[in-house]
Phi, psi and omega in degrees: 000326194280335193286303187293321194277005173277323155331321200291324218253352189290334193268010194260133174323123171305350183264346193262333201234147150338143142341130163339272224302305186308305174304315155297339161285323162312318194285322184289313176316317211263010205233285190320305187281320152318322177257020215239328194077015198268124170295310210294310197310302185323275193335317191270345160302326210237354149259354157311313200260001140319285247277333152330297216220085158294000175303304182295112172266006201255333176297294180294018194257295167314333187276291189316311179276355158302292215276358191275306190313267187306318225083350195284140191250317155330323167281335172277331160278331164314316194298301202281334191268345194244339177273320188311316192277359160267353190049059168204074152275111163327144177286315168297004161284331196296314189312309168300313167295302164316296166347311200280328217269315173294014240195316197263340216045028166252118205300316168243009144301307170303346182281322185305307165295001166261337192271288165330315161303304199300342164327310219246135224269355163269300180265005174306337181301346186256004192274325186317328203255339166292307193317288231291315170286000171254357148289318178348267194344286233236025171036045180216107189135007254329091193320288172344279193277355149275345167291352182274011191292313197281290175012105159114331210292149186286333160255293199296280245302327170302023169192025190276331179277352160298295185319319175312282189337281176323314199276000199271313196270337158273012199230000176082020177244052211263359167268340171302322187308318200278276227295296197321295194247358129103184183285011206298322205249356169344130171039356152272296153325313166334262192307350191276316197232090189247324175257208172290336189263333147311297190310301185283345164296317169296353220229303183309304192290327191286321191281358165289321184293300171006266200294290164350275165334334213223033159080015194267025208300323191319306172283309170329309189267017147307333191278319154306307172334302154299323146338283195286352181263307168269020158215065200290034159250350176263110190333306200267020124310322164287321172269002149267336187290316199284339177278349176288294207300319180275016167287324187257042137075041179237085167284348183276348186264334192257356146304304180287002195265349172263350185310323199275019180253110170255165202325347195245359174282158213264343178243046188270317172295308173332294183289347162271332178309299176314327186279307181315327205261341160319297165308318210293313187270039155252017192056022176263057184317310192286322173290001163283326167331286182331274186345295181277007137305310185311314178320278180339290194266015169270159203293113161100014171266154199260151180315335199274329163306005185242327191267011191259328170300327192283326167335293209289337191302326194303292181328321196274348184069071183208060191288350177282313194290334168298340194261351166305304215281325188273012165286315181298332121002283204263331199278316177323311175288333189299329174318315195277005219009103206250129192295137180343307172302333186272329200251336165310306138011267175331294161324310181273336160304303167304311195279306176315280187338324196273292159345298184294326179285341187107351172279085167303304187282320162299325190276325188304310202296267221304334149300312173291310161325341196261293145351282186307344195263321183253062201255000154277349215272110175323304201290313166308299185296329161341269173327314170311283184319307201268342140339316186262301151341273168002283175261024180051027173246126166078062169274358153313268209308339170291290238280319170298334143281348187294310191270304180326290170306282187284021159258007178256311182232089172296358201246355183266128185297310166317284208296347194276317144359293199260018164271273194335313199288311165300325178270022156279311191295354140297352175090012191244060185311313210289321174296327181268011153341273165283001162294312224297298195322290180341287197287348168292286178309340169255359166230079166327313207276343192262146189259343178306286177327309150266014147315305189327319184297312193268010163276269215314299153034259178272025153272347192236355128144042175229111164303288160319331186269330187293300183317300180342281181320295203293329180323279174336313168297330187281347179275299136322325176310145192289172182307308202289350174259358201285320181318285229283335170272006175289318197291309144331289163331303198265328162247012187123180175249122150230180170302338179265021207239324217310168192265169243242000000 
């Protein structure tokens, strides 16, 4: 790496630069931190070393996709004006060199840059939709017929009737926008989109989800970037960038990214739900905890701000303080009278919770209450049935809701489970085989399944298939269970090993 990049840095006059070596060391540090995931180091490794050698296109190629990646956007329109003027500007620069010009209102420089974007043979479909909003703007033009431009197009045409929709309503024609296109845009877009720099962030973000969907994310989340770039005040661009981002397992960029959501925007609970569950899988529990108490004891919360708590308490192993938070939970819904669907939820979220403290008899009430409201419900006749499996009670009745949830979802796996599982503890070993096996292929990772799998197993004398399974359970398995399938592993299946 130190070679190359002194090579990279060799042809440039020693007077204009830094020492080789020093640059070369920059050069590897500012790489080490880029695959390391640390931003501010990348970033500031890679405009030290523009500003060193502005020359070096293989620098500025890094800088630009490094500072687009992170969001510094200043760094990134430098990087793109020094590949531009060499003519190896990436085709999402082009794109991007429009953004700054609709971003500055100078009106024909953006015409220009957009003319330059239609050029380009991957992102030119947006430019019809740059054209249109710089009629908005700059009053020249018919917006309408140059975005129909995009219409019928094999990419952009995917975003000509939002783009309509929108351009109708910054242009005052927001009851044409409604008859068109119906209650879909009722009261919202209106207040959401009022120009060029909104129109083209909805333009962004979508073609970002887009590419997300079909497994691009690396480019999706450029396309975000540019979303939040051309409206850094518009929320749900930002709460799609973060959502891009914790998918690629970057929380820390996708904390920052709710920072720009503030406390008084109509989608601020969303984005704090996002940072709690955000803290919570970087393991930082107790500041997710914070949060969501704070969530929780504001003034206008909603019940699920109470059951987000009992979560984290589940997580924390504090099942008394869960069985608190999901009590303030159901009495908060019963307040709301909260519809069958929203409140059964609840309810099995209170029985586990009740269950995990030992208050047996307290979680049965909340299963049946759950049961009762919802009693088509897969996932409740599951939850229910195999609870009551659990403690061996009433299992005729467990084992008829059980087969009820798998003639409703035959494909879920938990329930193919918790079929197989009754009909063993019925004494139907040979039959519950081929459920369990089913559902071990179709959930490899869950250890509930295969401890079960390797109890029916060694019920049927095949030993060696049996250990496999419980290993495969041991891999996955919680803290509180591995003795006991360890124990298994080494001596058998007894009554006191046996799974739960």
């Amino acid at each position: 790496m130190i070679g190359m990049a002194a090579a990279l840095l060799g042809a440039v006059p020693a007077q204009a630069i830094a020492p080789r070596s020093s640059l070369a060391g920059l050069y590897v540090r500012a790489r080490a931190a880029q695959v390391a995931g640390d931003t501010s180091a990348a970033n500031a490794g890679f405009a030290a070393l523009m500003a060193a050698d502005p020359t070096n296109m293989v620098v500025a190629d890094r800088a630009y996709r490094q500072a687009v990646t992170a969001g510094d956007m200043p760094v990134a329109l430098k990087a793109a004006r020094v590949l531009d003027a060499r003519k190896m500007l990436p085709s999402d620069g082009y794109a991007l060199l429009a953004l700054e010009q609709v971003r500055t209102r100078n009106w024909t420089r953006a015409g220009e840059a957009t003319e330059r974007l239609a050029k380009d043979r991957l992102f030119g479909f947006l430019a019809p939709y740059f054209r249109a909003w710089i009629a908005v703007e700059s009053r020249k033009g018919d917006p309408l017929a140059l975005a129909q431009a995009a219409q019928g197009a094999s990419v952009g045409g995917n975003y000509y009737a939002e783009q309509r929709a929108l351009l109708l309503i910054a242009t005052g024609r927001a009851e044409q926008a409604r008859a068109e296109r119906g209650a879909e845009i009722s009261g919202q877009l209106p207040s959401m989109v009022k120009g060029a720099d909104e129109g083209l962030a909805v333009l962004f973000a979508h073609f970002s989800s887009d590419l997300s969907r079909q497994q691009l994310s690396p480019l999706g989340l450029i396309m975000g970037r540019m979303a939040s770039y051309a409206a850094p005040n518009f929320s749900p661009a930002w709460l799609l960038l973060a959502e891009q981002l914790r998918t690629m397992h970057r929380p820390d960029l996708a904390l920052a990214a709710l920072d720009h959501v503030p406390a008084n925007d109509p989608l601020a609970g969303n984005a704090q739900a996002m940072r709690i569950g955000l803290l919570d899988d970087s393991g930082k529990r107790d500041a997710a905890l914070a949060e969501a108490l704070a969530a929780a004891r504001r003034t206008g919360a909603k019940p699920q701000d109470w059951a987000r708590v009992g979560d984290l308490y589940l997580a924390m192993e504090r099942p008394a303080d869960a069985v608190n938070a999901y009590a303030n939970a159901v009495a908060a819904a019963d307040a709301a009278k909260l519809a069958p669907d929203l409140m059964w939820p609840l309810l099995l979220q209170q029985a586990a919770a009740l269950n995990e403290a030992g208050n047996w008899p307290a979680a049965k009430a909340a299963l049946d209450r759950a049961y009762a409201i919802a009693p088509g419900e897969a996932v409740v006749l599951n939850q229910v049935g195999y609870s009551y499996i659990e403690r061996h009670e009433d299992i005729d009745r467990a084992a008829a809701m059980i087969e009820q949830a798998s003639k409703l979802q035959p494909d879920d796996a938990a329930i193919t489970d918790s079929l197989g599982w009754v009909l063993f503890l019925r004494g139907k070993s040979v039959q519950a085989v081929p459920l369990l096996e089913r559902a071990a292929a179709s959930s490899p990772g869950e250890p509930t399944i295969n401890e079960h799998l390797g109890d029916v197993y060694w019920s049927l004398g095949r030993q060696f298939e049996a250990r496999y399974a419980w290993r495969a359970a041991l891999i996955t398995a919680e803290d509180k269970d591995r003795a006991r399938i360890s124990s298994k592993i080494d001596v058998g299946l007894s009554g006191a090993t046996a799974a739960p």
